[in-house]
C-alpha positions, 0 to 999 in steps of 0.5 A: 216976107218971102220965104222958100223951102227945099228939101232933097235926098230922102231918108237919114240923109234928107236935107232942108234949106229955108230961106227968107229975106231980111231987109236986103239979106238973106237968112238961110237955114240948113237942117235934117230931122234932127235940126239944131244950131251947129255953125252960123256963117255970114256971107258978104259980096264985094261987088267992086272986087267981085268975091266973095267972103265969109265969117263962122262960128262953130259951135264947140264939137259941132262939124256943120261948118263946112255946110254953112260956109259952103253955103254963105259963100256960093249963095253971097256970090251968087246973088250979091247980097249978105247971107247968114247961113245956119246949119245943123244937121246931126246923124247918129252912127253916120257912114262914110256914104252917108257923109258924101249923100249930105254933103251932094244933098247941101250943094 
């Protein structure tokens, strides 16, 4: 199996992506230093209707939702193929400013 890694911003807000095939999909998984599962979000393409749709699951208290369906969304789209994003991304004593560099960093 192919897999492919990015990484960008740097210091507490450093995002990686990993991505890999399974089959025909796509597991994607987002994360910083402090890695953990926070949201799942399974992307599906439907190419007669050209959308695309998606499913999450939060983890209770976690906010990485947002990431994970982002994500599973734009990458369904834009490849046609079923994606699972996973996303956990934790900072301790986050900022306002810190918040939109994540958010830029996992677009």
């Amino acid at each position: 199996m192919d897999k492919y890694e990015l990484t960008k911003g740097e210091g507490r807000t450093k995002i990686n992506l990993s991505a890999q095939y399974m089959g025909n999909g796509l597991i994607v998984s987002i994360y910083n230093e402090n890695a953990h599962l926070g949201a799942v979000a399974v992307g599906e393409y439907d190419p007669k209707e050209k959308r695309a749709s998606v499913s999450v699951i939060t983890r209770l208290g976690h906010k990485d939702d947002v990431i994970a369906q982002k994500a599973a969304h734009s990458i369904s789209k834009s490849t046609g193929k079923p994606v699972c994003v996973i996303a956990g991304i934790h900072v301790d004593n986050i900022t306002e400013a810190e918040i939109g560099e994540i958010l830029e960093n996992t677009s």
